[in-house]
PDB file of the backbone (N, CA, C, O) and the ligand in Angstrom, with CONECT records:
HET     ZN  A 101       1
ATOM      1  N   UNK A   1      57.195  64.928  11.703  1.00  0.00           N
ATOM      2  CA  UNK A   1      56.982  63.913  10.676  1.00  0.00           C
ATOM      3  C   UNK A   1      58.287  63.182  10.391  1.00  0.00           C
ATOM      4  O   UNK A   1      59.253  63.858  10.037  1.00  0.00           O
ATOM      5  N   UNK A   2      58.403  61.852  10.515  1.00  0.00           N
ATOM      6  CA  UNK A   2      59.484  61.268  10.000  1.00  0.00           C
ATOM      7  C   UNK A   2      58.922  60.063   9.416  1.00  0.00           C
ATOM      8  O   UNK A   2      57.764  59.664   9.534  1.00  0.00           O
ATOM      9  N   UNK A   3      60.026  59.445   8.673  1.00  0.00           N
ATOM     10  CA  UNK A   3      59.925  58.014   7.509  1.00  0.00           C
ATOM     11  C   UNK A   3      60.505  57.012   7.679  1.00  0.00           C
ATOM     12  O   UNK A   3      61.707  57.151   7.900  1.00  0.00           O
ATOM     13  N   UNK A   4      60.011  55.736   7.659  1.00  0.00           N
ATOM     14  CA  UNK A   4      60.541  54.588   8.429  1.00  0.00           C
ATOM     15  C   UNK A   4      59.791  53.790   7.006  1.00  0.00           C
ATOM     16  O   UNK A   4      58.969  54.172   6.173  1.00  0.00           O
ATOM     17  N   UNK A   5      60.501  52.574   7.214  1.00  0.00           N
ATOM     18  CA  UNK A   5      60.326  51.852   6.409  1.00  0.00           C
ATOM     19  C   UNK A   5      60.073  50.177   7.004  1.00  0.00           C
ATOM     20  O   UNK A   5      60.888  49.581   7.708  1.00  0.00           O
ATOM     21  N   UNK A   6      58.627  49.561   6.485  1.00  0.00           N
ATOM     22  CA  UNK A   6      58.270  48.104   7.402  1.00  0.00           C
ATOM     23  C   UNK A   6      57.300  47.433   6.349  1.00  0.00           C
ATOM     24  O   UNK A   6      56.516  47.802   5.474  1.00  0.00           O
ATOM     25  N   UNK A   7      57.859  46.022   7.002  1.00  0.00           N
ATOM     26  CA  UNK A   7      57.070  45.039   6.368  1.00  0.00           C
ATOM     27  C   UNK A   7      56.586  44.094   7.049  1.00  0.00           C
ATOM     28  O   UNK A   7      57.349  43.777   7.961  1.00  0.00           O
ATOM     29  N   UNK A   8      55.901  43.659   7.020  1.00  0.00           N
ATOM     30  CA  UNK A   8      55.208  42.496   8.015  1.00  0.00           C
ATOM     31  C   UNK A   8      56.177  41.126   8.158  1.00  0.00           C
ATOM     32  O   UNK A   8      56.481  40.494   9.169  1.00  0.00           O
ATOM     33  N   UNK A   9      56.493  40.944   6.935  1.00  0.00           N
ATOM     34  CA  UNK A   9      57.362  39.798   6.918  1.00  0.00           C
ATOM     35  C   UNK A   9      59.096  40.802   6.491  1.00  0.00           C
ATOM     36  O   UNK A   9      59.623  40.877   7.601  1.00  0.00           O
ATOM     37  N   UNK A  10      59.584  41.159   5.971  1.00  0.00           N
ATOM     38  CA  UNK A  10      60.838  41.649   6.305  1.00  0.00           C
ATOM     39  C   UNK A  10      61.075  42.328   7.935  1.00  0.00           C
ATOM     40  O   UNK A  10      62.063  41.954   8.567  1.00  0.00           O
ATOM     41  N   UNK A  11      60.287  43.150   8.440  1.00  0.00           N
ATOM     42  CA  UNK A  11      60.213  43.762   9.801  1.00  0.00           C
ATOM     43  C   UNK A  11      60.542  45.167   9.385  1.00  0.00           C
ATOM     44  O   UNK A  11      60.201  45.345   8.216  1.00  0.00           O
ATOM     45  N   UNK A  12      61.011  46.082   9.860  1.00  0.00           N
ATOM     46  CA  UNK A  12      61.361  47.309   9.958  1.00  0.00           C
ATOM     47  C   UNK A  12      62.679  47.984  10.221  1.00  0.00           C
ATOM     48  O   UNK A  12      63.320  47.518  11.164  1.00  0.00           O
ATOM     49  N   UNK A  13      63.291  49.164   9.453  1.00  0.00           N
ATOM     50  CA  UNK A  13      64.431  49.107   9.752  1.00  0.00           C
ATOM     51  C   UNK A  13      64.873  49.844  10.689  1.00  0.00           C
ATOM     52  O   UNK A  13      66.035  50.239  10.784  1.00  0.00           O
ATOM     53  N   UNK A  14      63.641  50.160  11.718  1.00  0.00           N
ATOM     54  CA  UNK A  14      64.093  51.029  13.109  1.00  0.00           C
ATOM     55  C   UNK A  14      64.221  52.199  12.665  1.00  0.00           C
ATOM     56  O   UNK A  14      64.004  52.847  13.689  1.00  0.00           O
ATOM     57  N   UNK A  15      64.458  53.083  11.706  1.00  0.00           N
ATOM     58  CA  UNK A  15      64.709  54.392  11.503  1.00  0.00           C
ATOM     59  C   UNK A  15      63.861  55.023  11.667  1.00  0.00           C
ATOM     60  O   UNK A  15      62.782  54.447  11.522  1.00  0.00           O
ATOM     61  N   UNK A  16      63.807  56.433  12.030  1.00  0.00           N
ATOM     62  CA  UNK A  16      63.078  57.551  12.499  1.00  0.00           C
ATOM     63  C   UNK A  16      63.590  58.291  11.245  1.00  0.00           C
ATOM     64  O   UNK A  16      64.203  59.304  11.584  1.00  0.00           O
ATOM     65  N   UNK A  17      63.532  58.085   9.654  1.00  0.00           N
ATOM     66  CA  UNK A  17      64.593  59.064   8.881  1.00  0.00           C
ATOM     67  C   UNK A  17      63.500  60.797   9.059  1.00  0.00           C
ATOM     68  O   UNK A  17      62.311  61.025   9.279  1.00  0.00           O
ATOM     69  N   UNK A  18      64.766  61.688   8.808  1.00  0.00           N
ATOM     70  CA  UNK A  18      64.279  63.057   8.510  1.00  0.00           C
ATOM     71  C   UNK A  18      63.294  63.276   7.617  1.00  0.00           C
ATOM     72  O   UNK A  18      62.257  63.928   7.740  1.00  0.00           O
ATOM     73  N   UNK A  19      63.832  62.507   6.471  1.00  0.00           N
ATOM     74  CA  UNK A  19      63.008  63.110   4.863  1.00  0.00           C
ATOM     75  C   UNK A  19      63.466  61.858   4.051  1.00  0.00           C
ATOM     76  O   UNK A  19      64.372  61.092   4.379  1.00  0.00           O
ATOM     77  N   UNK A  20      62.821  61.795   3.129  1.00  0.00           N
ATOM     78  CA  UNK A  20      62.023  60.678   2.399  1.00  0.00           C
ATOM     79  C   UNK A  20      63.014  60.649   1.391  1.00  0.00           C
ATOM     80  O   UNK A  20      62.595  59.852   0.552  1.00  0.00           O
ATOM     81  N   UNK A  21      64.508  61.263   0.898  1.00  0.00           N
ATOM     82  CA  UNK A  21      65.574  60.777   0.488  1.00  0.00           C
ATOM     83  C   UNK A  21      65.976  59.830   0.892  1.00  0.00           C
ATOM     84  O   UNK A  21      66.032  58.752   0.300  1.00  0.00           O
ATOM     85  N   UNK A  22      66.555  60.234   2.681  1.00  0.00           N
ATOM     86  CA  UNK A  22      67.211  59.221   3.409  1.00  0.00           C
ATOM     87  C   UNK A  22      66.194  57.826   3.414  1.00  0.00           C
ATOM     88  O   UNK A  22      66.859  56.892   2.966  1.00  0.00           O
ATOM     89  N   UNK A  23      65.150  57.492   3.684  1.00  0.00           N
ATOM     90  CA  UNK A  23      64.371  57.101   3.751  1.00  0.00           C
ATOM     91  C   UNK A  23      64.177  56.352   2.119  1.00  0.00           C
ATOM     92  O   UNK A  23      64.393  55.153   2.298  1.00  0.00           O
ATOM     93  N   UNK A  24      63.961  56.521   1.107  1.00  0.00           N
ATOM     94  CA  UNK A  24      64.424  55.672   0.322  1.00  0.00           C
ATOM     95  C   UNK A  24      65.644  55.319   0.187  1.00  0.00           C
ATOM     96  O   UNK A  24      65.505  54.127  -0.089  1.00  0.00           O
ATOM     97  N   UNK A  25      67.059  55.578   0.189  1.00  0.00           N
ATOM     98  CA  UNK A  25      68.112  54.968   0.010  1.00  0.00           C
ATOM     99  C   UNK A  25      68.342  53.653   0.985  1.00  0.00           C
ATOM    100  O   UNK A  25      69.080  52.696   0.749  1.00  0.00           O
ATOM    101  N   UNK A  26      67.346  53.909   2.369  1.00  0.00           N
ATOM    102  CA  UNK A  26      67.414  52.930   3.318  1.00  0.00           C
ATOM    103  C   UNK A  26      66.862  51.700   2.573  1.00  0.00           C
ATOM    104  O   UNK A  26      67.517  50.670   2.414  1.00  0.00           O
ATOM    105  N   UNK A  27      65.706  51.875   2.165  1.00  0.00           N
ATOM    106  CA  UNK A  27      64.536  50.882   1.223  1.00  0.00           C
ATOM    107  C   UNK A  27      65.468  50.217   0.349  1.00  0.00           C
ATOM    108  O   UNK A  27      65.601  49.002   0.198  1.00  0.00           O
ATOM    109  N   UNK A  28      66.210  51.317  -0.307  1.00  0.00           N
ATOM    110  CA  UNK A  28      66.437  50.239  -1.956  1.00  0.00           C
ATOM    111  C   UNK A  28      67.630  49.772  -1.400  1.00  0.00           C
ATOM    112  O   UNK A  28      68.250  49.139  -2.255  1.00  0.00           O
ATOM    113  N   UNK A  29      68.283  49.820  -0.199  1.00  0.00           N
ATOM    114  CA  UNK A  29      69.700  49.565  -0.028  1.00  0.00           C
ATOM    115  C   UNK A  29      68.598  48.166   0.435  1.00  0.00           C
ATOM    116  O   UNK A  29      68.321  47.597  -0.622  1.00  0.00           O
ATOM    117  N   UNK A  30      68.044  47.597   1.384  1.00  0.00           N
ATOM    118  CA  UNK A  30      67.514  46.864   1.924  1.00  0.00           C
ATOM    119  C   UNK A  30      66.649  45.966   0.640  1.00  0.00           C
ATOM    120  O   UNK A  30      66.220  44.862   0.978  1.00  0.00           O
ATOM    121  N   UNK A  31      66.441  46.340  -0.539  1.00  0.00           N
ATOM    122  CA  UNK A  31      65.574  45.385  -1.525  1.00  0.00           C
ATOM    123  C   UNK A  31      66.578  45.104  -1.754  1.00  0.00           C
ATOM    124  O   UNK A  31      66.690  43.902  -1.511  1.00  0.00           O
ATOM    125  N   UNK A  32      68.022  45.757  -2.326  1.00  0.00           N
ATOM    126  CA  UNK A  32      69.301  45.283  -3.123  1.00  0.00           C
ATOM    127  C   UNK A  32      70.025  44.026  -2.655  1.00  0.00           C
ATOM    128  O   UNK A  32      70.616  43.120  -3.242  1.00  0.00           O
ATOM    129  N   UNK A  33      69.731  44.340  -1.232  1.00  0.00           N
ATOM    130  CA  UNK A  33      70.652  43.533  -0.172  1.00  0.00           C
ATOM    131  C   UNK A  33      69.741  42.194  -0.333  1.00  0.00           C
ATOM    132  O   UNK A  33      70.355  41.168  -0.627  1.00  0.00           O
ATOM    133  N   UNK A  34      68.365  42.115  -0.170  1.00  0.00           N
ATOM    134  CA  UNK A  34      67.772  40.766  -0.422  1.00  0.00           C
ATOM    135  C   UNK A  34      67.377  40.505  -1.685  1.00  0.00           C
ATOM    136  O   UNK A  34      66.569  39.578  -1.736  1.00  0.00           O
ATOM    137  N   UNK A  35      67.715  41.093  -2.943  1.00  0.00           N
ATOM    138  CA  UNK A  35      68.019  40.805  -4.152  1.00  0.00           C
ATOM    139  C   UNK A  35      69.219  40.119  -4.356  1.00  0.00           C
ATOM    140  O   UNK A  35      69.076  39.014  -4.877  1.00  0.00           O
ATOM    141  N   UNK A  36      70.570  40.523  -4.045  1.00  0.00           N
ATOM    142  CA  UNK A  36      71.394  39.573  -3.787  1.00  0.00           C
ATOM    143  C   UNK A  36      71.513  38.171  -3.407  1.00  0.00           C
ATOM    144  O   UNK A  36      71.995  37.178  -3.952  1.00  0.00           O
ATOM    145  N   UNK A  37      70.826  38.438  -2.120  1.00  0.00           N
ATOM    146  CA  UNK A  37      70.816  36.883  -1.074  1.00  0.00           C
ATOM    147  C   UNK A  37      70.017  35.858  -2.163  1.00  0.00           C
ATOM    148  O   UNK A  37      70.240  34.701  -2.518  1.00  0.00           O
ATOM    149  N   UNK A  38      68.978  36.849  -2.519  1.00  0.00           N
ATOM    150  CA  UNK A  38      68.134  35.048  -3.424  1.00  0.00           C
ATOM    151  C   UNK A  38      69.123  35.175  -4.795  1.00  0.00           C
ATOM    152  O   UNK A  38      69.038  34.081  -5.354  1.00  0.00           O
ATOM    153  N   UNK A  39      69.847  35.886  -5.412  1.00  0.00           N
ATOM    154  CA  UNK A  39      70.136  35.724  -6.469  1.00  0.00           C
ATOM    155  C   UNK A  39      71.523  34.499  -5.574  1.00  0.00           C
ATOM    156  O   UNK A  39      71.952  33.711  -6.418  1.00  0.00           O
ATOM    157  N   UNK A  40      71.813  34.403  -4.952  1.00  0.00           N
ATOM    158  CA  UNK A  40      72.553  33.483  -4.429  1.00  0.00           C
ATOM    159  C   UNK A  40      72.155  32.326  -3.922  1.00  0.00           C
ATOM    160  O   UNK A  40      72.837  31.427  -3.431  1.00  0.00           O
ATOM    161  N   UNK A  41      71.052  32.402  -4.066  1.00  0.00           N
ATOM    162  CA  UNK A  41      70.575  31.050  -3.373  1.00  0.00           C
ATOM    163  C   UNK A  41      69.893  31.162  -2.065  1.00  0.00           C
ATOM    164  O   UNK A  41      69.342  30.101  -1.773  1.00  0.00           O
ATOM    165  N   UNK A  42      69.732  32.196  -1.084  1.00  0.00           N
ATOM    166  CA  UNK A  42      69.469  32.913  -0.464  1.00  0.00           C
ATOM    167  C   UNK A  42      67.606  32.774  -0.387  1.00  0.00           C
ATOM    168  O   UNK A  42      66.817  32.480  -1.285  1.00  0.00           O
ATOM    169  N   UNK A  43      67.415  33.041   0.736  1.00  0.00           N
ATOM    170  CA  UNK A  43      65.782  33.371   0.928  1.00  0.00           C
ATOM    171  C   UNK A  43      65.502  34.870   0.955  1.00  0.00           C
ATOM    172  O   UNK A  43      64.365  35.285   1.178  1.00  0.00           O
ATOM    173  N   UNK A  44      66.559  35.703   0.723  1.00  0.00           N
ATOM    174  CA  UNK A  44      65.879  37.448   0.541  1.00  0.00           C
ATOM    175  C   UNK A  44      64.629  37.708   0.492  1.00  0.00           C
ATOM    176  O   UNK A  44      63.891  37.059  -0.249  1.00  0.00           O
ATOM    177  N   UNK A  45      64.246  38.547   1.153  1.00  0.00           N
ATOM    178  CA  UNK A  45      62.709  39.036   0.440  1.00  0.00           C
ATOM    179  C   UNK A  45      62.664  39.923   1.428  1.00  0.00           C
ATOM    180  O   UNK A  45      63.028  39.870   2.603  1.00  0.00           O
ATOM    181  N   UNK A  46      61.876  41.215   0.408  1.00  0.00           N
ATOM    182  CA  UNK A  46      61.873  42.553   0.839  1.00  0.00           C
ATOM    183  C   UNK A  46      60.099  42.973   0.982  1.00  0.00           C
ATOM    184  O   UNK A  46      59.774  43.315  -0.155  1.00  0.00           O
ATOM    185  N   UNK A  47      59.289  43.039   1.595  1.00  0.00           N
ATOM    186  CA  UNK A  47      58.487  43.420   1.620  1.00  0.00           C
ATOM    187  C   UNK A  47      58.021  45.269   2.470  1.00  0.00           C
ATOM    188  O   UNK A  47      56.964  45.805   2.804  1.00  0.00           O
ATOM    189  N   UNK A  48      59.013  45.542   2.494  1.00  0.00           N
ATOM    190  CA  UNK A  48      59.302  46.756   2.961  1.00  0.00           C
ATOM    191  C   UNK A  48      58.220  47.443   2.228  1.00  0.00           C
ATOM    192  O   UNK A  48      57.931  47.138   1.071  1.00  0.00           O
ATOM    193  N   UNK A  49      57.496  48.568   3.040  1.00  0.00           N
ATOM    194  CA  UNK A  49      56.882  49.786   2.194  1.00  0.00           C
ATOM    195  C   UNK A  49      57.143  51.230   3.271  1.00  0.00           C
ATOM    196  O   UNK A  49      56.843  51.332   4.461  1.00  0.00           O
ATOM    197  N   UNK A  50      57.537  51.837   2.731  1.00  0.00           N
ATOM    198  CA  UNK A  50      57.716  53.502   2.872  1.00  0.00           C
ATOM    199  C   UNK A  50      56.235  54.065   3.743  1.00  0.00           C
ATOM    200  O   UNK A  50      55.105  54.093   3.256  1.00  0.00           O
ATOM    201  N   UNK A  51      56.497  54.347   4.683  1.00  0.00           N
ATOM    202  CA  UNK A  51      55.650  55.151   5.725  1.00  0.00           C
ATOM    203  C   UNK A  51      55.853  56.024   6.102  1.00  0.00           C
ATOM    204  O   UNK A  51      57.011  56.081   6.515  1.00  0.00           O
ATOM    205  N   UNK A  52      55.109  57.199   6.264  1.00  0.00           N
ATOM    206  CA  UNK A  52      55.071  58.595   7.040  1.00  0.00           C
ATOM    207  C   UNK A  52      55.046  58.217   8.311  1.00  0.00           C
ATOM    208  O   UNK A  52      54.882  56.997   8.345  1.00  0.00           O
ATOM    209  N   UNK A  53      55.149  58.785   9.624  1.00  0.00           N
ATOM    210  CA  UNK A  53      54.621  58.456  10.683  1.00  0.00           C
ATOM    211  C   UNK A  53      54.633  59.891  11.575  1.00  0.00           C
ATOM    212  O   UNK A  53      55.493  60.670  11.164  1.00  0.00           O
ATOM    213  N   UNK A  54      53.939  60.323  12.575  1.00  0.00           N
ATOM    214  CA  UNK A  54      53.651  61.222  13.226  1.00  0.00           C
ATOM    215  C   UNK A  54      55.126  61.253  14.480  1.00  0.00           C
ATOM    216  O   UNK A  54      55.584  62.357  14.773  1.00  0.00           O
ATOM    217  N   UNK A  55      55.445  60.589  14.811  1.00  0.00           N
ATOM    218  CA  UNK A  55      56.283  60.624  15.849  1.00  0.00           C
ATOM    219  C   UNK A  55      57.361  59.368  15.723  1.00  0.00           C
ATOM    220  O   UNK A  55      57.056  58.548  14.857  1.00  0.00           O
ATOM    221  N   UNK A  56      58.528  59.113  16.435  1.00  0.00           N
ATOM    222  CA  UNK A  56      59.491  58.570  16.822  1.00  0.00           C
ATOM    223  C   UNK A  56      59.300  57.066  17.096  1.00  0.00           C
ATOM    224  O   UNK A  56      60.081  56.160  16.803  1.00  0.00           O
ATOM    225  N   UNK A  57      57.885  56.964  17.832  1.00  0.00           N
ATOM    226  CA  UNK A  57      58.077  55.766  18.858  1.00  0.00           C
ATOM    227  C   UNK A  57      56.928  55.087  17.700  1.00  0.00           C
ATOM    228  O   UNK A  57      56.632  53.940  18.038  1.00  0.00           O
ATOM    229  N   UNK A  58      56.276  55.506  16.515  1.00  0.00           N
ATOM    230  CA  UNK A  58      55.747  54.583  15.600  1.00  0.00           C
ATOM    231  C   UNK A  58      56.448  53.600  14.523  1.00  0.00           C
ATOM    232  O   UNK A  58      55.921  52.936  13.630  1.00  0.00           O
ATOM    233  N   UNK A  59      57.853  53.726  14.909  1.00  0.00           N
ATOM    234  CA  UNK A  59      58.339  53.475  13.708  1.00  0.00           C
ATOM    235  C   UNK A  59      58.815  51.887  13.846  1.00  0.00           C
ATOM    236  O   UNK A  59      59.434  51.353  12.926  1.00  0.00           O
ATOM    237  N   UNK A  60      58.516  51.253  14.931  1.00  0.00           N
ATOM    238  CA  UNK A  60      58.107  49.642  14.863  1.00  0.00           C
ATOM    239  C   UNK A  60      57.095  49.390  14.748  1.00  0.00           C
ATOM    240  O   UNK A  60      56.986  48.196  15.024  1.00  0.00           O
ATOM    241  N   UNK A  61      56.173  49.803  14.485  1.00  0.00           N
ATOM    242  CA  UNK A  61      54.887  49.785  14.528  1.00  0.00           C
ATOM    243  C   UNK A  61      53.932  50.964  13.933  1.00  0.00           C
ATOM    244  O   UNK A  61      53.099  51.762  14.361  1.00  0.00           O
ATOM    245  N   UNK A  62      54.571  50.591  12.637  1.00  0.00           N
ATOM    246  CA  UNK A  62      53.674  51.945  11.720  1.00  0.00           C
ATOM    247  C   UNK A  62      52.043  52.120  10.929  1.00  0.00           C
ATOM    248  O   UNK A  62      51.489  53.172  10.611  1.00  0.00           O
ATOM    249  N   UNK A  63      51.679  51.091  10.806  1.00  0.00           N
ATOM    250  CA  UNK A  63      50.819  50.537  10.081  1.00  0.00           C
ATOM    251  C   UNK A  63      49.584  50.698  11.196  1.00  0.00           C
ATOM    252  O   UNK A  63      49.409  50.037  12.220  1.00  0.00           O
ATOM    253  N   UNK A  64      48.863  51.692  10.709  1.00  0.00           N
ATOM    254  CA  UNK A  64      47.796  51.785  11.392  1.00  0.00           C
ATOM    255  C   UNK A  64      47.358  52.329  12.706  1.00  0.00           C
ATOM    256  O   UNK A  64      46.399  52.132  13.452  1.00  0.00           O
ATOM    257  N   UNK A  65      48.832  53.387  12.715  1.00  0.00           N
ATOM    258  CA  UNK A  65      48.932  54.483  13.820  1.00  0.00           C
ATOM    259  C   UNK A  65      47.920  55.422  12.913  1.00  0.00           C
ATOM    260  O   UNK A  65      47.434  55.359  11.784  1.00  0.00           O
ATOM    261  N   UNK A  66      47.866  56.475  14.220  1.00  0.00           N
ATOM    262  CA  UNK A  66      47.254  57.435  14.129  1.00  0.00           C
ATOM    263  C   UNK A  66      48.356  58.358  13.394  1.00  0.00           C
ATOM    264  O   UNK A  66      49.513  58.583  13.749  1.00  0.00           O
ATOM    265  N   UNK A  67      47.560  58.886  12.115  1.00  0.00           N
ATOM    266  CA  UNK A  67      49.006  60.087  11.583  1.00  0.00           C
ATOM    267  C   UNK A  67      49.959  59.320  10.586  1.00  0.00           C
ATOM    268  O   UNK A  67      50.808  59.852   9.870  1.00  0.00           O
ATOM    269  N   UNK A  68      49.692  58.085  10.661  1.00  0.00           N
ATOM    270  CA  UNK A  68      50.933  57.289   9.415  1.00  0.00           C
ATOM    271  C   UNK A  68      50.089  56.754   8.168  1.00  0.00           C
ATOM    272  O   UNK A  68      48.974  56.244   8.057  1.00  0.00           O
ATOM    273  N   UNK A  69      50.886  57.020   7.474  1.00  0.00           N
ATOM    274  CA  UNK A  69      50.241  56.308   6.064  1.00  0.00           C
ATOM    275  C   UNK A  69      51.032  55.899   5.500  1.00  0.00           C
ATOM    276  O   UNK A  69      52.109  55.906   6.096  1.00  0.00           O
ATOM    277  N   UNK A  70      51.039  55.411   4.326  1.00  0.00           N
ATOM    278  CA  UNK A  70      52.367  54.156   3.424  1.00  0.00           C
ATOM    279  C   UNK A  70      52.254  55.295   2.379  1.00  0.00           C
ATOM    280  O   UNK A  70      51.265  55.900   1.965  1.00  0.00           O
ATOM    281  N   UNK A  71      53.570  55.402   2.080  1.00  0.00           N
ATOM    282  CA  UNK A  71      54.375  56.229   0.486  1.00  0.00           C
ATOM    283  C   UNK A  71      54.263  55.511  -0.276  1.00  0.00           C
ATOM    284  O   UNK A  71      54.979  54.550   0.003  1.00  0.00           O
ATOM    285  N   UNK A  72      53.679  55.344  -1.290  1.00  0.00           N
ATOM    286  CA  UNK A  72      53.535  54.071  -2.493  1.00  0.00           C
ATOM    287  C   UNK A  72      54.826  54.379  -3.248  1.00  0.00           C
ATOM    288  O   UNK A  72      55.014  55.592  -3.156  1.00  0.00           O
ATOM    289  N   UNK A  73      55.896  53.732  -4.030  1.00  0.00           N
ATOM    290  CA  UNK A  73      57.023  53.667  -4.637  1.00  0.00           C
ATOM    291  C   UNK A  73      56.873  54.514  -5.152  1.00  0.00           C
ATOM    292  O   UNK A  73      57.678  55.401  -4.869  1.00  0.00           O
ATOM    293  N   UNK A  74      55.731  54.896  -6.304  1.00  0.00           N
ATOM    294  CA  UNK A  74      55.752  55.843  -7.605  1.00  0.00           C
ATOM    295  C   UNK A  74      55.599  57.232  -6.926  1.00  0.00           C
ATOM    296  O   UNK A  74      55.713  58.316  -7.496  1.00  0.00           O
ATOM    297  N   UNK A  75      55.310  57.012  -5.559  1.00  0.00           N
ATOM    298  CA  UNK A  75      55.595  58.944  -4.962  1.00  0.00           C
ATOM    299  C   UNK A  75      57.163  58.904  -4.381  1.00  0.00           C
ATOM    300  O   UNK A  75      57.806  59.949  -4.478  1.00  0.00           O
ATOM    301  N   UNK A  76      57.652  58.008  -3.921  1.00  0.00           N
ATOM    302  CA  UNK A  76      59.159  57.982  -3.170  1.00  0.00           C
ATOM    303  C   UNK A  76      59.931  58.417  -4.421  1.00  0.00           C
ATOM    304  O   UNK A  76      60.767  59.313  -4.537  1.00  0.00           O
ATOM    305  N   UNK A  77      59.270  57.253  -5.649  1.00  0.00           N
ATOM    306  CA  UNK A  77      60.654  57.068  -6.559  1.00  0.00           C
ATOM    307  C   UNK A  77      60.976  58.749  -7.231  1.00  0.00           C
ATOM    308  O   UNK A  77      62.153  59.048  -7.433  1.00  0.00           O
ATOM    309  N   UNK A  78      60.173  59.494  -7.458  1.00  0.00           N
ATOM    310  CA  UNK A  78      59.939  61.025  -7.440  1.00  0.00           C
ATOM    311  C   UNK A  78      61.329  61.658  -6.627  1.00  0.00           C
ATOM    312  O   UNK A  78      61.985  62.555  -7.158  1.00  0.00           O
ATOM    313  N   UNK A  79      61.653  61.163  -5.457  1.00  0.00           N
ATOM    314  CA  UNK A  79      62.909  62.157  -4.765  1.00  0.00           C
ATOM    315  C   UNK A  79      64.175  61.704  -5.009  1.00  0.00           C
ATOM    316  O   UNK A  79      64.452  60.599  -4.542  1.00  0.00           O
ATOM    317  N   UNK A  80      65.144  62.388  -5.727  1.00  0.00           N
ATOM    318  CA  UNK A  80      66.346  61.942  -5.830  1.00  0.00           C
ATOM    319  C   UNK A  80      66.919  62.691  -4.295  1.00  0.00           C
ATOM    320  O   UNK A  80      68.086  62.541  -3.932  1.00  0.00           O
TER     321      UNK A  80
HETATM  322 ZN    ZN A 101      65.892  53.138   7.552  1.00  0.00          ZN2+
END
């Protein structure tokens, strides 16, 4: 089981993470980073959502594998 994080329109950040710590710090580092850009004037936008996935090679393509499902925020935001 590993955690990757994708959005249709942001894309994905390639990670295979271990556990769903690493795996959010990736997320909010990636909303922060396009929170910035538009607070600058910037087109940022984060549409990222938190996914389980069964294996390695789902994690460009998570959405609607076999074995993956989306972490909704209010279960991620739970792991420090
Ligand atoms: Zn990541």
């Amino acid at each position: 089981m590993y955690y990757t994080n994708f959005g249709n329109r942001s894309g994905g950040c390639g990670h295979a993470h271990k556990d769903i710590i690493a795996a959010r710090q990736c997320i909010e580092a990636h909303r922060r980073k396009c929170a910035r850009e538009r607070s600058t004037g910037g087109s940022g936008y984060s549409d990222r959502q938190m996914y389980a996935v069964a294996s390695r090679d789902a994690v460009f393509d998570p959405a609607g594998r076999v074995g993956s499902r989306v972490i909704e925020s209010s279960e991620w935001k739970r792991w420090y």
